[in-house]
NUVO-325818 format. One record per residue (C-alpha): residue number from 0; residue in one letter; x negated, y, z. Coordinates in Angstrom, 1 decimal. Each point is the difference from the previous one (the first is absolute). Example, Ala and Ser with C-alpha at 12.3 -4.5 7.8 and 13.67 -1.06 7.14 Angstrom:
BEGIN
PT    nr   rest       px       py       pz
PT     0      A    -12.3     -4.5      7.8
PT     1      S     -1.4      3.4     -0.7
This chain:
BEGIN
PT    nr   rest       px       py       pz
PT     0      X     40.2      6.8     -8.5
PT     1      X      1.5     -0.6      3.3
PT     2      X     -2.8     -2.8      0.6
PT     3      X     -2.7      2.0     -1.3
PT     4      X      0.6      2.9      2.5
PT     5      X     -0.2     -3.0      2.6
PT     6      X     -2.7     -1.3     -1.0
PT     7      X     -1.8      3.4      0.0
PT     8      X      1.8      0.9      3.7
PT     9      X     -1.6     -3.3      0.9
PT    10      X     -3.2      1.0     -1.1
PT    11      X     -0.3      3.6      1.8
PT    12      X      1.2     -1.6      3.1
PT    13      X     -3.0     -2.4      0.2
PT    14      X     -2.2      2.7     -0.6
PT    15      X      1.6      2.6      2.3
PT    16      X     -2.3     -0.4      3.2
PT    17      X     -3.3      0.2     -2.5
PT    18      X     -0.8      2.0     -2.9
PT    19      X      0.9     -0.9     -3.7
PT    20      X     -2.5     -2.2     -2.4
PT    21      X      0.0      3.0     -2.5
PT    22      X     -0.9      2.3      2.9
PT    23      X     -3.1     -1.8      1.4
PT    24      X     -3.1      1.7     -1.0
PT    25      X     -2.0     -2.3     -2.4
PT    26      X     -3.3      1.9     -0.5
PT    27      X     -3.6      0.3     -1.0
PT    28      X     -3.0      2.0      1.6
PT    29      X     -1.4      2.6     -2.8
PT    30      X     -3.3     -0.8      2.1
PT    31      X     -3.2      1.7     -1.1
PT    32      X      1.2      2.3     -2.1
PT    33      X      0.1      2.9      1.8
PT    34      X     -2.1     -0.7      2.5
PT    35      X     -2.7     -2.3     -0.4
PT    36      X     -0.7     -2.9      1.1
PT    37      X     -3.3     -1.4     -1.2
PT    38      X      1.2     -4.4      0.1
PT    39      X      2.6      1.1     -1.9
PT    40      X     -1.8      1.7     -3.3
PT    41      X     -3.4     -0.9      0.4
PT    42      X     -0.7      1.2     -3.3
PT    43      X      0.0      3.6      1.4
PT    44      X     -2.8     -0.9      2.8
PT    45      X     -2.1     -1.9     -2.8
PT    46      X     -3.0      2.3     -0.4
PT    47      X     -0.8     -0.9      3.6
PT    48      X     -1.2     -2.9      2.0
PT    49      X      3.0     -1.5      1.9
PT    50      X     -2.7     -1.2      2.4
PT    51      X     -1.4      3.6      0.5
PT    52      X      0.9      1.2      3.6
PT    53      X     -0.3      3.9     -1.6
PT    54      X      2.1     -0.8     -3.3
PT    55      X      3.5      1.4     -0.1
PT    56      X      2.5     -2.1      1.7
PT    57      X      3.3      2.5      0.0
PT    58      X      1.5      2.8     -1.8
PT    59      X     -2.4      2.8      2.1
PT    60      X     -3.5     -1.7     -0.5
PT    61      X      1.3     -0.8     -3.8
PT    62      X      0.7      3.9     -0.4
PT    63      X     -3.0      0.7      2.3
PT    64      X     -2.4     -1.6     -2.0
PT    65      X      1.3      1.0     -3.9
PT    66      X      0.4      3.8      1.3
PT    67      X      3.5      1.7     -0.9
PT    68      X      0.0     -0.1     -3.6
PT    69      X     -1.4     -3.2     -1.0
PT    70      X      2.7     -1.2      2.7
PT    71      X      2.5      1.4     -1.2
PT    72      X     -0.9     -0.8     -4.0
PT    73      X      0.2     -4.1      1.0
PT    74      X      2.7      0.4      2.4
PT    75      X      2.2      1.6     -3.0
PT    76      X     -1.0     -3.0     -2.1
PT    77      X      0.9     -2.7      2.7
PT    78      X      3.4      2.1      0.8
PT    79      X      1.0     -0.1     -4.2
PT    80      X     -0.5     -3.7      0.0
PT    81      X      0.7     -1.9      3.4
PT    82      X      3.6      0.5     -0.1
PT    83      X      1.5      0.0     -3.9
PT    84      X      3.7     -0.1     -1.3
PT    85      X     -0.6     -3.8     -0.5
PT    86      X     -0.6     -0.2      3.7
PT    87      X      2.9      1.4      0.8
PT    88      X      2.0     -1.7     -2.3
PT    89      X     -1.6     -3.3      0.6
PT    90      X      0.9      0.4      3.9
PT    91      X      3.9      0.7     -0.8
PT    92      X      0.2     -3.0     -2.5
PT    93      X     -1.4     -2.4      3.1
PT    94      X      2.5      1.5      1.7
PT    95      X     -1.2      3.2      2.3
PT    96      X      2.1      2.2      1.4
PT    97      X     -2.5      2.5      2.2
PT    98      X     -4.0      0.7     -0.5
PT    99      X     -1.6      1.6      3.4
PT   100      X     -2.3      2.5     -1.3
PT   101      X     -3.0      1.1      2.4
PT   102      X     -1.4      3.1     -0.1
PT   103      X     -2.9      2.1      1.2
PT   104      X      0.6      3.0      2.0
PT   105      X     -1.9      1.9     -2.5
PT   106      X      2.0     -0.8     -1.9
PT   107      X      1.7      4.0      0.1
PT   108      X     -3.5      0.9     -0.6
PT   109      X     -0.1      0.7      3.6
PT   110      X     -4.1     -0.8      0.4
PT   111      X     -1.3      1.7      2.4
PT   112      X     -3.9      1.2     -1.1
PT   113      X     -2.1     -2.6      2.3
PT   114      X      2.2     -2.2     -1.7
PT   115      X     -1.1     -2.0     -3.6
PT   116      X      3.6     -1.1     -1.0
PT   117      X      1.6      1.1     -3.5
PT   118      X      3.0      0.6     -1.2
PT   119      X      2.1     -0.4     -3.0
PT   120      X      2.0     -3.0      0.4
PT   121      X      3.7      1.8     -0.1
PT   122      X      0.0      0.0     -3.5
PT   123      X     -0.4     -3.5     -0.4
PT   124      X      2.9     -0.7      3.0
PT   125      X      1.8      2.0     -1.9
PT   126      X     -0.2     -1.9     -3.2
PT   127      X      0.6     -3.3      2.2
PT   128      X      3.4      1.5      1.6
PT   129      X      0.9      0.2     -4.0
PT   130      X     -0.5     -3.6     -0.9
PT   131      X      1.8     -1.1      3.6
PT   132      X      2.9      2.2     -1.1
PT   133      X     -0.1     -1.5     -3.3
PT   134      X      0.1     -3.7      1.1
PT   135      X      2.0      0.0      3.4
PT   136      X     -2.7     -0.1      2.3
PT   137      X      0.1      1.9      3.5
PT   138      X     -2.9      1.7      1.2
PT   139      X     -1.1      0.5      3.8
PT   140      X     -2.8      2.2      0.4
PT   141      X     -2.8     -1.0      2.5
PT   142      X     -2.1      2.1      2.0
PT   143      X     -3.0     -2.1      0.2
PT   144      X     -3.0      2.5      1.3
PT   145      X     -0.2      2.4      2.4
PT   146      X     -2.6      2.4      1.5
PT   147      X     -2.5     -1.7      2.1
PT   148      X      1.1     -3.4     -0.8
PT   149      X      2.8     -1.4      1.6
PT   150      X     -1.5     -3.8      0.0
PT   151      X     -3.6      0.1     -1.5
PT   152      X      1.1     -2.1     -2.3
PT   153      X     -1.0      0.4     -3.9
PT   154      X      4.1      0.2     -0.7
PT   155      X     -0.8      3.9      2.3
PT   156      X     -2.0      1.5     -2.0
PT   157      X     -2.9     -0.4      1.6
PT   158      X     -1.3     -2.7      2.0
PT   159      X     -1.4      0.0      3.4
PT   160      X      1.7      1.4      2.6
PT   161      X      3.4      0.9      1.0
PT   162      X      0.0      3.9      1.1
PT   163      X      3.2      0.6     -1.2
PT   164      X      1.5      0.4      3.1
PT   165      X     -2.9      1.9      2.1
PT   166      X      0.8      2.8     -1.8
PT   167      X      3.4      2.1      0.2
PT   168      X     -1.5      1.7     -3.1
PT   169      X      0.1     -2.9     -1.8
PT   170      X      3.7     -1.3      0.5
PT   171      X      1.0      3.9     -0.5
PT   172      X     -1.6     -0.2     -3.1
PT   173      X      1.8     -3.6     -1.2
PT   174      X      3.1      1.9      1.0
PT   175      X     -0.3      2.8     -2.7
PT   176      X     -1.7     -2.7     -2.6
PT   177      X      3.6     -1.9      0.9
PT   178      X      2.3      3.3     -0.7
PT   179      X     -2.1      0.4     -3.0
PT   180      X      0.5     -3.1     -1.4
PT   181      X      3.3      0.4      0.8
PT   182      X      0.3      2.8     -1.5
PT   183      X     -1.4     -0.9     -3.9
PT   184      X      2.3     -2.9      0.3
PT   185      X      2.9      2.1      0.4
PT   186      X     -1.0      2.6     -2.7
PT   187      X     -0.7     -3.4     -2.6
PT   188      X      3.2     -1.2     -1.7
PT   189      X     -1.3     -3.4     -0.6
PT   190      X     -1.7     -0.2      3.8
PT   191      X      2.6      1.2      1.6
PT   192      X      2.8     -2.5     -2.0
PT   193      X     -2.0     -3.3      0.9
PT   194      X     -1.7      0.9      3.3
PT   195      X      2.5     -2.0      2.4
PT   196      X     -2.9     -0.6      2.4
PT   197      X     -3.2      2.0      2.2
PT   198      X     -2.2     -1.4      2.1
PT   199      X     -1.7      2.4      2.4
PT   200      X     -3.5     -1.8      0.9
PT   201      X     -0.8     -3.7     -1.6
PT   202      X     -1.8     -2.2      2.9
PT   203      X     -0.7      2.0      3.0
PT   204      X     -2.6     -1.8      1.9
PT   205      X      1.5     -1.7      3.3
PT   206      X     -2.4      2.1      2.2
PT   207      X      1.5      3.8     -1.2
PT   208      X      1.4      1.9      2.8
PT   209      X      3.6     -1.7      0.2
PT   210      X      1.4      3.4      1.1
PT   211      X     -1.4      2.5     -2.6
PT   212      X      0.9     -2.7     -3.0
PT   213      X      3.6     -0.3      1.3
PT   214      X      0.4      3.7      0.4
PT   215      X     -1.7      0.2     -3.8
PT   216      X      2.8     -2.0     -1.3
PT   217      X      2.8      2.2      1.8
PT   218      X     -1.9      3.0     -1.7
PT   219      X     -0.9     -1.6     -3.3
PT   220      X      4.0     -1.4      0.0
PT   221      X      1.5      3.8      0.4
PT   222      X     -2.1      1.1     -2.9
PT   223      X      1.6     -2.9     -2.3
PT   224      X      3.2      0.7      1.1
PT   225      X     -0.4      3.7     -0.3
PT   226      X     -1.7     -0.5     -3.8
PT   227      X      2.0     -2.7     -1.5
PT   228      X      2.9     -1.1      1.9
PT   229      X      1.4     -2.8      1.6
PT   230      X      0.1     -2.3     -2.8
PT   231      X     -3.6     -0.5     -0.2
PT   232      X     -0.9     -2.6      2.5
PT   233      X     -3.0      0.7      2.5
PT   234      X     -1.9     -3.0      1.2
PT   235      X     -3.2     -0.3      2.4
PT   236      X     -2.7     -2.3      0.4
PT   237      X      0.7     -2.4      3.4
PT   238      X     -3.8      0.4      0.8
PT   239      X     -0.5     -3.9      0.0
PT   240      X      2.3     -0.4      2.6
PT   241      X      4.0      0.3     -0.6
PT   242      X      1.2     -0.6      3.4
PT   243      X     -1.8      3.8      0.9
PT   244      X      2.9      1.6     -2.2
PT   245      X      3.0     -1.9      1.9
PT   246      X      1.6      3.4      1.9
PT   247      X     -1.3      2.4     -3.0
PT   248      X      2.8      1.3     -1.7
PT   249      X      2.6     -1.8      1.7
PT   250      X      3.5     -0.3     -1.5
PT   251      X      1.9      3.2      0.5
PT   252      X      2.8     -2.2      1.6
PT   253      X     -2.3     -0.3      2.6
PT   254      X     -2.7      2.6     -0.3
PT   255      X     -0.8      2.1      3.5
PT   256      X      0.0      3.7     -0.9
PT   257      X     -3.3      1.0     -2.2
PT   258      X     -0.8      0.3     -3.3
PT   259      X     -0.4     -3.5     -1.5
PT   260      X      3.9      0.6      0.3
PT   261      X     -0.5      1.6     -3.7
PT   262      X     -2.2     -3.1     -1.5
PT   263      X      2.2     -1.9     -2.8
PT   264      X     -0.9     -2.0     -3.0
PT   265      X     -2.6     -1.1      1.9
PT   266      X     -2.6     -3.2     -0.1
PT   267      X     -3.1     -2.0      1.5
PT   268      X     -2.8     -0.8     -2.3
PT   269      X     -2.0     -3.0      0.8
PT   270      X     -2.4     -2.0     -1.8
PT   271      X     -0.7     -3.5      0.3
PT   272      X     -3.3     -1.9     -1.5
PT   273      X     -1.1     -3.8      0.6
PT   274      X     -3.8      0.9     -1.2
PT   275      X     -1.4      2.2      2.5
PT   276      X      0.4     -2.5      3.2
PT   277      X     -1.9     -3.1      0.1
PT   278      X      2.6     -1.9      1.5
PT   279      X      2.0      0.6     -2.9
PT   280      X     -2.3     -0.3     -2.8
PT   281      X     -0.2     -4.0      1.4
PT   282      X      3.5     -1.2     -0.1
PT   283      X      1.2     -2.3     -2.5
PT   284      X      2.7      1.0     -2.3
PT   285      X      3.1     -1.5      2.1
PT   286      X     -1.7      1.6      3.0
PT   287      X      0.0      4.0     -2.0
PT   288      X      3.7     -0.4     -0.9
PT   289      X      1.0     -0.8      3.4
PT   290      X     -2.3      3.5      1.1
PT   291      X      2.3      1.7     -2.5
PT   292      X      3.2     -1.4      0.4
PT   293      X      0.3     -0.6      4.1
PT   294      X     -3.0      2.5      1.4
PT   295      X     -0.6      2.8     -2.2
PT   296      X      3.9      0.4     -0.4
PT   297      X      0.1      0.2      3.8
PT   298      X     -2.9      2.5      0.0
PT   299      X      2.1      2.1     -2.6
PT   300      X      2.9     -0.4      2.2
PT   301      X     -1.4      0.9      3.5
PT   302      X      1.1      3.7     -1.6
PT   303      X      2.4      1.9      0.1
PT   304      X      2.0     -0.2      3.5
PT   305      X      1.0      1.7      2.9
PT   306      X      1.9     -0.6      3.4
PT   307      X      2.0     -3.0      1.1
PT   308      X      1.3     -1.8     -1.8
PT   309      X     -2.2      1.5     -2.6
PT   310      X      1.3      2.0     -2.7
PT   311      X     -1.6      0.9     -3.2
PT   312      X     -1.4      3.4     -0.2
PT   313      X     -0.1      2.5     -2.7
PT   314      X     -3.4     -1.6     -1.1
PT   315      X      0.2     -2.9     -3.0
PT   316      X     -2.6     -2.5     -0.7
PT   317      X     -1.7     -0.6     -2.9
PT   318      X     -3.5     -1.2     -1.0
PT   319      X     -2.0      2.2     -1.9
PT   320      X     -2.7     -2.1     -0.7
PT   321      X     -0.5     -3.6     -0.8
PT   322      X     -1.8     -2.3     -2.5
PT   323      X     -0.7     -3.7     -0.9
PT   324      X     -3.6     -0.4      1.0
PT   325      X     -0.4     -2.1      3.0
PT   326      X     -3.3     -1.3      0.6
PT   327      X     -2.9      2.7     -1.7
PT   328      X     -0.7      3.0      2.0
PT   329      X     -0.5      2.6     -2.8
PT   330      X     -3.9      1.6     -0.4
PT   331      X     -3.2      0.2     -1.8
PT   332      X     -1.0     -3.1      1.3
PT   333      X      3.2     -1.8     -1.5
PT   334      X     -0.2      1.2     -3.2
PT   335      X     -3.7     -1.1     -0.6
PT   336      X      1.0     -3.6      1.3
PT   337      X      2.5      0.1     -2.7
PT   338      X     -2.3      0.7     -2.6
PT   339      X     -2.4     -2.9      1.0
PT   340      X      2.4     -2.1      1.2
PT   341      X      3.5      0.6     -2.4
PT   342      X      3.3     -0.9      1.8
PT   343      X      2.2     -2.4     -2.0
PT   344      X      4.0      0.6     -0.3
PT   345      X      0.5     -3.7      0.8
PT   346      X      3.9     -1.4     -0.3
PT   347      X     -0.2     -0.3      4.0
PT   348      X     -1.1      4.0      0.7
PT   349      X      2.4      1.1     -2.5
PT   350      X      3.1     -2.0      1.6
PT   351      X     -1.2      1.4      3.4
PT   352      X     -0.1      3.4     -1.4
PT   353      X      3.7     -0.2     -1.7
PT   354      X      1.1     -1.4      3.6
PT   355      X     -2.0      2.5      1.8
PT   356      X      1.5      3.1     -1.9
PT   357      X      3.6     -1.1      0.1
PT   358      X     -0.2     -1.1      4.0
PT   359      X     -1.1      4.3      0.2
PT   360      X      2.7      1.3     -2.6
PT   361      X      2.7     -2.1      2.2
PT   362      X     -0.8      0.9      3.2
PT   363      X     -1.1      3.9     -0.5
PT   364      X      3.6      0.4     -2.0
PT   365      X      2.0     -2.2      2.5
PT   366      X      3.4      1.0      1.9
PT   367      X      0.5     -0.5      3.5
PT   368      X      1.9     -3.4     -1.0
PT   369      X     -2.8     -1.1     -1.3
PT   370      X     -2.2      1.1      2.3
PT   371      X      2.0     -1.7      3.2
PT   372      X     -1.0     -3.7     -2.1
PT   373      X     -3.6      0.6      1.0
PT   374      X     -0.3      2.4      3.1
PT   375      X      0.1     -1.6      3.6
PT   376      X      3.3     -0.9      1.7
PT   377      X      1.9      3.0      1.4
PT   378      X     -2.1      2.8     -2.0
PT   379      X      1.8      3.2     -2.1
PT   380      X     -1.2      0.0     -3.2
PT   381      X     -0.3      2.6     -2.3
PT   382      X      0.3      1.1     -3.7
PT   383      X     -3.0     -0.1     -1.8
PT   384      X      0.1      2.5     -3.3
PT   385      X     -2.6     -0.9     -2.2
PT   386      X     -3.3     -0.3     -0.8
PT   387      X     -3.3      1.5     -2.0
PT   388      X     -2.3     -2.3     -1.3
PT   389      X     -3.7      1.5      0.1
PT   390      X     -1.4     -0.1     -2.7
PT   391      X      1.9      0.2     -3.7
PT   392      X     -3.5     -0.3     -1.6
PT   393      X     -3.8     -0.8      0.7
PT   394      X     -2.8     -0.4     -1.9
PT   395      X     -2.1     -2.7      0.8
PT   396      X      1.3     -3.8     -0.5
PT   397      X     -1.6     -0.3      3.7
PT   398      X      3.2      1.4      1.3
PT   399      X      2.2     -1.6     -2.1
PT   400      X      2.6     -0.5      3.3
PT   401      X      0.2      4.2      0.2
PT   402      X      1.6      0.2     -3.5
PT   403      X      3.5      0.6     -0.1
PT   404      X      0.0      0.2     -4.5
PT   405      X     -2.7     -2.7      0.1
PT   406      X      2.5     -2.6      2.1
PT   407      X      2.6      0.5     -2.1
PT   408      X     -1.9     -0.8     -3.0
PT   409      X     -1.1     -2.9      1.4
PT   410      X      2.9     -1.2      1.6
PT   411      X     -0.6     -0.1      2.9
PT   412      X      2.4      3.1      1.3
PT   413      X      3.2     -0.3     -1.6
PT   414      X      2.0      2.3     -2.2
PT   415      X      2.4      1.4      2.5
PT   416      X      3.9      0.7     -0.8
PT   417      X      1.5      3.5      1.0
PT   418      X      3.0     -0.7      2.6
PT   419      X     -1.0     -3.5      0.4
PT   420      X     -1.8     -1.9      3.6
PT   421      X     -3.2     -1.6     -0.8
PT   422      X      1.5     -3.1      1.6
PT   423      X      3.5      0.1     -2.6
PT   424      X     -2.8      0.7     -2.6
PT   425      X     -2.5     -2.9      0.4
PT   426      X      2.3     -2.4      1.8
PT   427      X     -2.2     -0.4      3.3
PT   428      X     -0.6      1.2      3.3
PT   429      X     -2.4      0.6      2.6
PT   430      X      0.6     -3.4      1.6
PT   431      X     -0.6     -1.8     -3.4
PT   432      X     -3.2      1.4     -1.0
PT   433      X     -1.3     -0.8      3.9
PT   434      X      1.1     -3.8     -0.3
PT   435      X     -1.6      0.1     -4.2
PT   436      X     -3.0      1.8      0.9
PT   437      X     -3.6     -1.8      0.2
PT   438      X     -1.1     -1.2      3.7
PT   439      X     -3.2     -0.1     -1.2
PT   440      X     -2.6      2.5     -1.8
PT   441      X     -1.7     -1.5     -2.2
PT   442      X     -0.2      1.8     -3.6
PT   443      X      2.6      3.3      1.6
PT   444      X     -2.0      1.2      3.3
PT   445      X     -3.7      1.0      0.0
PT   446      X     -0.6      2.8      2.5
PT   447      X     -2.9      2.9     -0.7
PT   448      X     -2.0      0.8      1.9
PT   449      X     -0.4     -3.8      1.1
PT   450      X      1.5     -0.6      3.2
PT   451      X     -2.6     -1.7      2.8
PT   452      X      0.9     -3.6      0.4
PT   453      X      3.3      0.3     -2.5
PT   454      X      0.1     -3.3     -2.0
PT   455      X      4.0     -0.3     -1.3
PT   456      X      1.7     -2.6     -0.5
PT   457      X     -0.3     -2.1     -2.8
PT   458      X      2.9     -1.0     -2.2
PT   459      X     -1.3     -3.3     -1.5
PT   460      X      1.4     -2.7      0.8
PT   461      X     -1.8     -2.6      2.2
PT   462      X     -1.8     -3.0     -0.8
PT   463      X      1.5     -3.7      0.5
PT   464      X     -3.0     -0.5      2.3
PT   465      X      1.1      3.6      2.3
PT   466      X      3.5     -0.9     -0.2
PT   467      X     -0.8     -3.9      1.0
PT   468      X     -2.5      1.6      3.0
PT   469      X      2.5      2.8      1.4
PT   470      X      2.7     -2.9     -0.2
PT   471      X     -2.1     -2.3      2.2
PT   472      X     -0.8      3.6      2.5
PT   473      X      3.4     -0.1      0.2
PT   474      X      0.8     -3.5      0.8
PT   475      X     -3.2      0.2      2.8
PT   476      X      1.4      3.6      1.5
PT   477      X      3.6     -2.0      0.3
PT   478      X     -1.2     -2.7      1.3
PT   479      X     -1.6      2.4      2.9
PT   480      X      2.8      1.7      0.4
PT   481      X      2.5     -3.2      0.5
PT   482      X     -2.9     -1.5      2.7
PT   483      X     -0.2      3.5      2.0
PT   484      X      4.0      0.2      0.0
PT   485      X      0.1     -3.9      0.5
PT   486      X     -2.6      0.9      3.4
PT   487      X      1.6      2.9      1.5
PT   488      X      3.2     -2.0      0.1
PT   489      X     -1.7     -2.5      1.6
PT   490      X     -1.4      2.0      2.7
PT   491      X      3.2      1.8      0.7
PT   492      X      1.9     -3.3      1.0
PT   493      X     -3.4     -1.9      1.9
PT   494      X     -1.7      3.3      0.6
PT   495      X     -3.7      1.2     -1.5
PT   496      X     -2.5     -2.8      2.2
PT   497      X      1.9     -2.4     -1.3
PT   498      X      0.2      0.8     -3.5
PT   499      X     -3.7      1.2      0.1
PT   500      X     -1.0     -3.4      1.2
PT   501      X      2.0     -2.1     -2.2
PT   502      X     -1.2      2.4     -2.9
PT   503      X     -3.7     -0.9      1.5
PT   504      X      0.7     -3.2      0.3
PT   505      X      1.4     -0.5     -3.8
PT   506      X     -3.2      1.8     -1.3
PT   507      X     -2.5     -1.9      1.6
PT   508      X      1.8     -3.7     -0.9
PT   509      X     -2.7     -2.6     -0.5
PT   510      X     -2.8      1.4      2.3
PT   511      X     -1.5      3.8      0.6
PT   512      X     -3.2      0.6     -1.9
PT   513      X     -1.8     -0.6      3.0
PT   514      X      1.3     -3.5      0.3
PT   515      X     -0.8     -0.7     -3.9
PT   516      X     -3.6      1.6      0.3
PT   517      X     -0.4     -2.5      3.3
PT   518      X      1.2     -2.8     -2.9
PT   519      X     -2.4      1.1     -2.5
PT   520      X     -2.7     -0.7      2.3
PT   521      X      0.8     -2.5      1.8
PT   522      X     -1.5     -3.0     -1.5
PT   523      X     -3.7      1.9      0.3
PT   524      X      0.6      1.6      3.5
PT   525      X      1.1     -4.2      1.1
PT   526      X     -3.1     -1.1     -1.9
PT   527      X     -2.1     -2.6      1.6
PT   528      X     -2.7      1.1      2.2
PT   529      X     -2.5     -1.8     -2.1
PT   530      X     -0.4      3.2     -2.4
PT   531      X     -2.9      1.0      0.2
PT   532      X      0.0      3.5      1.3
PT   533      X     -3.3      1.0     -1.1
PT   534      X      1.0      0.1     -3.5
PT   535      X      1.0      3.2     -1.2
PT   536      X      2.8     -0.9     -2.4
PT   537      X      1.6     -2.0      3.2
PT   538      X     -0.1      2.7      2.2
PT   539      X      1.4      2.6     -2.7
PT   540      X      2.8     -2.5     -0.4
């Protein structure tokens, strides 16, 4: 007994500057559920032409062009069947403990009557809080839209442009949709028992007044805290850049007066994706696990500090959104390339993708112990508390990488074990799938849209007759070297018009080419006088 409780004291002390294993958030994106996104369920955009500049693209023009009721009659039928029991079930057998749910702000049937959105999706979130209870899963609740569109991004509700923030009518309106949301959670016995998490705006857009967002967040955090407590957590998107939140809601240790002195239970969403930037999409496999495990963890960890030394604020990091694709931008244009040209699961893609999604579990769900391995001498490093994997389900076999069920099923994303690191659990690291993976991208890496000029790097091995030709490029390129070295010496000691000279001198052994021309033509330019000039084959010799 006496050695068990060691053991265990053992154990908590290793883990006491980092959070737990069976704490870390290990979760899946409910993605276009709630709020569509068309990539994701093509299905519902079918009728149209993807290709058709004026065919619904987002949840307004979907509603827009149906009208209300027929709307609202397919939206009811994709709501029932998107997310089932078996989901649910299926996610906590692979080993889930949170989904992230987005949501519409309709979603309180707060539509305003220029506006074409429809409501009726609490039921159904209702039903889904039921099954989470029922199978241990936690839920945190996502708002993903806002009035105006805060990114003009599909994922808002409407794409286009990002008013949100021109308007002090539309971020007073997100505040009430937030206390009412807030609200029906608290009044819900099954909501309010699994809903550890809220997120007050997914993905603000970079360019939104910096000021008016941070003072939404103070807002939007009072209401939380006011509605359901301090045991739901509040988290906020970084706008694409964490090292902007750095002094926001500093550590009350060290807070000036104000009122991010109240924030707790705080965190930092940020989302991270290899197949929206060109650069990325070319790497080779070796070259996207050392993104993940070295860069992208030092993005993640450029948040949360403040002062000197810096000390941790009241903000936690944790990546909301991440997924296994890597070299295919998502779009119309993809999925009919896929269609005429089909995209084999070869042994080489499917190792890359196992490596690719454990090199992302490790590092978004690493301690600061593990984090000083990879970060640059003398940094601070931080806890990292989980992860949500975006997306638990797709449609199309195009964007087979975006499927959280469809990975495990293949393989390819493990079964994970509650209370247990991925590393303890698979027997690796992120230094060990670096050195195993691929160099090369031949069979694993084929970016779309085609990259100008991108060739790759083949993985066959060479010919005899290319090793036998770069062996003898090698022996030349020595031998340069040796008689540059051997020269410069050489000139040093004598100095450089000596060595030049000698150098001349050995090159030009046996005779310049003037001499040997003078030679060549000696015995005609000698030639007897006798020749008879007059000929014209004489005088041309």
């Amino acid at each position: 007994l006496l050695a068990l409780l060691a053991a265990a004291a053992a154990e908590n002390a290793l883990l006491s500057a980092g959070e737990k294993p069976s704490l870390k958030i290990r979760g899946v994106n409910l993605g276009g559920w709630l709020v569509l996104e068309k990539w994701i369920k093509p299905s519902l955009f079918s009728e149209w032409d993807a290709f058709d500049k004026k065919a619904p693209k987002d949840q307004w023009t979907y509603c827009e062009t149906l009208g209300k009721t027929e709307c609202k009659k397919r939206l009811e039928q994709h709501w029932d069947s998107w997310v089932t029991e078996a989901t649910i079930s299926d996610l906590a057998d692979a080993g889930i403990t949170h989904v992230r749910i987005p949501i519409g702000h309709w979603i309180t049937c707060d539509v305003a009557d220029d506006e074409p959105y429809v409501c009726g999706e609490w039921t159904y979130l209702k039903r889904v809080a039921e099954w989470c209870r029922k199978y241990d899963v936690l839920v945190w609740l996502d708002l993903h839209t806002a009035p105006g569109s805060q990114n003009g991004f599909d994922n808002s509700g409407r794409t286009g442009d990002a008013l949100w923030d021109k308007s002090m009518a539309n971020v007073n309106r997100t505040l009430r949709v937030v206390d009412e949301i807030a609200s029906k959670v608290a009044e819900d016995d099954a909501l309010s028992s699994v809903t550890t998490g809220f997120g007050l705006l997914n993905e603000p857009d970079a360019g939104i007044d910096y000021w008016r967002m941070l003072n939404y967040y103070e807002d939007a955090y009072a209401t939380i805290r006011r509605v359901l407590g301090k045991d739901v957590a509040v988290y906020v998107g970084d706008m694409f850049n964490p090292k902007n939140f750095n002094w926001f809601w500093v550590s009350k240790d060290n807070a000036p007066q104000g009122p991010s002195n109240e924030a707790e239970n705080v965190y930092l969403d940020s989302h991270i994706y290899a197949c929206f930037v060109d650069d990325l999409k070319a790497m080779t496999p070796q070259q996207h696990i050392r993104q993940v495990c070295k860069f992208e963890r030092d993005h993640i960890n450029q948040c949360c500090w403040d002062g000197l030394p810096p000390k941790p604020t009241e903000l936690k990091r944790f990546v909301g959104e991440w997924t296994a694709a890597y070299d295919q931008t998502p779009s119309p244009e993809l999925e009919k390339h896929f269609r005429e040209h089909p995209r084999e699961l070869t042994p080489e893609r499917f190792r890359f993708l196992e490596q690719f999604v454990l090199a992302q579990m490790m590092t978004y769900e690493a301690t600061p112990e593990e984090n000083l391995e990879y970060l640059p001498p003398k940094s601070v490093a931080g806890d990292f508390h989980g992860w949500f994997f975006w997306n638990f389900r797709m449609e199309e076999t195009v964007y087979r990488e975006w499927d959280y069920l469809r990975g495990v099923k293949e393989g390819w994303i493990p079964k994970l074990i509650r209370g247990e690191t991925v590393e303890a659990q698979t027997g690796t690291n992120c230094a060990r799938l670096e050195e195993e993976a691929l160099a090369c991208t031949t069979e694993v890496v084929d970016p779309f849209p085609k990259i100008p000029h991108w060739k790759g790097i083949p993985c066959v091995a060479p010919s005899p007759v290319e090793v036998a030709s770069l062996f003898v490029l090698k022996v030349f390129a020595f031998v340069g070297v040796v008689a540059f070295v051997l020269f410069v010496l050489y000139a040093l000691r004598y100095g450089f018009a000596t060595a030049w000279a000698k150098l001349r001198a050995c090159c030009t052994r046996g005779g310049s080419l003037e001499m040997a021309r003078r030679k060549e033509f000696a015995p005609i330019n000698d030639a007897p006088s006798s020749y008879d000039t007059n000929n014209p084959i004489n005088v041309a010799a």
